[in-house]
C-alpha positions in Angstrom: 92.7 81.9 113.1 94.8 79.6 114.7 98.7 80.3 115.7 100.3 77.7 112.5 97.8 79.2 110.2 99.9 81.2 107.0 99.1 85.0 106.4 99.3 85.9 102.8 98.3 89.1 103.1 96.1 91.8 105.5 94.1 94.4 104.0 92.4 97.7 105.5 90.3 100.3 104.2 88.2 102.4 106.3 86.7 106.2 106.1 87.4 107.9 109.3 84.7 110.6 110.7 86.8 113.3 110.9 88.4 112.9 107.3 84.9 113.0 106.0 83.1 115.7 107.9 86.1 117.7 108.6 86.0 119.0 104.3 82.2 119.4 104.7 82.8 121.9 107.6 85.6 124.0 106.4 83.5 124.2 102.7 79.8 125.1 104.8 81.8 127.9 106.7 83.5 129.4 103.7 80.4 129.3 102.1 78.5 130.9 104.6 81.3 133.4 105.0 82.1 134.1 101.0 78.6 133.8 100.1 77.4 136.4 102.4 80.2 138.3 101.7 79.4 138.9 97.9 76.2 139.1 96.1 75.1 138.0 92.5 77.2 135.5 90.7 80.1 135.7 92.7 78.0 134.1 95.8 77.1 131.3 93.4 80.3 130.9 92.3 81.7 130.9 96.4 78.6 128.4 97.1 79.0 126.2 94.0 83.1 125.7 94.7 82.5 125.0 98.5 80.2 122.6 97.5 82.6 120.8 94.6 85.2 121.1 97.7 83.5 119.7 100.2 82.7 117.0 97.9 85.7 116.1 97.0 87.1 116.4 100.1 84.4 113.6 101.7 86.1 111.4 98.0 89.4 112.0 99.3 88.7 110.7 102.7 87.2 107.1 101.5 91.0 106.6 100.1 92.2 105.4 103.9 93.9 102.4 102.8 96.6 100.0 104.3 97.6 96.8 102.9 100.8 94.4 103.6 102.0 91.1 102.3 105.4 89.2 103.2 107.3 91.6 100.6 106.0 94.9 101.5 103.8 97.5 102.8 101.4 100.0 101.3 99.9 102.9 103.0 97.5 104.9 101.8 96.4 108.0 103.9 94.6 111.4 103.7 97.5 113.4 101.3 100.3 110.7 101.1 100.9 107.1 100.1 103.9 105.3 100.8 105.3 102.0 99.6 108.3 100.3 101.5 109.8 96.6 101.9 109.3 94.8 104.8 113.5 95.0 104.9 113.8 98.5 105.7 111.4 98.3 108.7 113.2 98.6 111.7 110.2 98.6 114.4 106.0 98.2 114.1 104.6 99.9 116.6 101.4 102.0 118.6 102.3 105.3 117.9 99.6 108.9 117.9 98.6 110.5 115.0 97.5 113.5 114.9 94.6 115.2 112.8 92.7 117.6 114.6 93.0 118.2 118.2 92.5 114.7 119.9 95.2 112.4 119.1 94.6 109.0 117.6 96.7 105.9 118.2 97.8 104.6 115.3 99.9 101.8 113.7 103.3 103.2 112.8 106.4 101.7 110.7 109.7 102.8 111.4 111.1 103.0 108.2 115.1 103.4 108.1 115.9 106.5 106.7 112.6 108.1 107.1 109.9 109.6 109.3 107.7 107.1 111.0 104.9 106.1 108.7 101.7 106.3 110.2 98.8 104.7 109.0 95.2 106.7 109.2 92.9 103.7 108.4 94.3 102.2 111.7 91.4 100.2 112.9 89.0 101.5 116.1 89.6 99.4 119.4 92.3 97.3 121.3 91.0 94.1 119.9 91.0 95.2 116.2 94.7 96.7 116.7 95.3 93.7 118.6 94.2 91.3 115.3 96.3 93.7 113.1 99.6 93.5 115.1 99.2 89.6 115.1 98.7 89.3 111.6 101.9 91.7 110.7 103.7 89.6 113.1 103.1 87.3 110.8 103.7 89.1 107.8 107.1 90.7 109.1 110.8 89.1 109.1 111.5 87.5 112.5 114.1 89.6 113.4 111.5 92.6 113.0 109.6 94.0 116.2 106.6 93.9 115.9 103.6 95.0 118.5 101.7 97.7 120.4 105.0 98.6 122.9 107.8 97.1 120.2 111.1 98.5 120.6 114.1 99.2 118.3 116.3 95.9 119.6 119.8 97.4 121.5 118.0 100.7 122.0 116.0 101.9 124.9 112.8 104.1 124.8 
């Protein structure tokens, strides 16, 4: 895309690994746990609810979603969405995210009057982040920061 071309809009859905195998395990362990805990119809019942769980926990993960045009952003992660005006961002930004016990770097708006806003279907890679800072660069107000290391203008760290 070249520099003078106009962003209308950037749109990114993706299924993490962990947010889709992480249901499975926690439903296969109860299960193996409740069921040989119990006998008869209540192990059917423990095996038959893990596996409803763990399916729709794997449902629940495809819902990673992140989408912005030059009004507004829309973030759609594991439990929480969150809808904000590109006004009331202060700073876009590499931040870490965690789920599990590695962090992940993620895209993260600093929304005034809020906890940062972290997004989970932030893509895999420097050059896919990279594309995705550019384009809300774009997107953004001018006087918005905007980048992997942006700062908060007149404030340090």
């Amino acid at each position: 895309m070249e520099l003078g071309t106009r962003v209308s809009g950037l749109q990114i859905r993706r299924v993490r690994l962990y947010a889709s195998t992480l249901p499975v395990m926690i439903a296969a362990l109860v299960a193996v746990v409740g069921g040989g805990a119990t006998s008869g119809a209540a192990r059917a019942f423990v095996v038959a609810a893990c596996v409803v769980g763990g399916g729709l926990g794997i449902w629940r993960s495809r819902r990673l979603d992140f989408c912005a045009d030059e009004q507004s952003v829309m973030v759609v992660n594991f439990w929480r969405s969150y809808r904000f005006a590109w006004p009331d961002v202060e700073v876009v930004r590499l931040a870490y995210l965690r789920v599990g016990v590695v962090p992940q770097s993620a895209i993260a708006f600093w929304v005034k009057g809020r906890r940062p806003v972290r997004v989970q279907a932030t893509p895999i890679g420097k050059a896919a982040q990279r594309e995705a800072f550019d384009l809300l660069r774009r997107l953004a107000p001018p006087t918005t920061p905007v980048g992997p290391d942006a700062r908060l203008k007149g404030k340090d760290g």
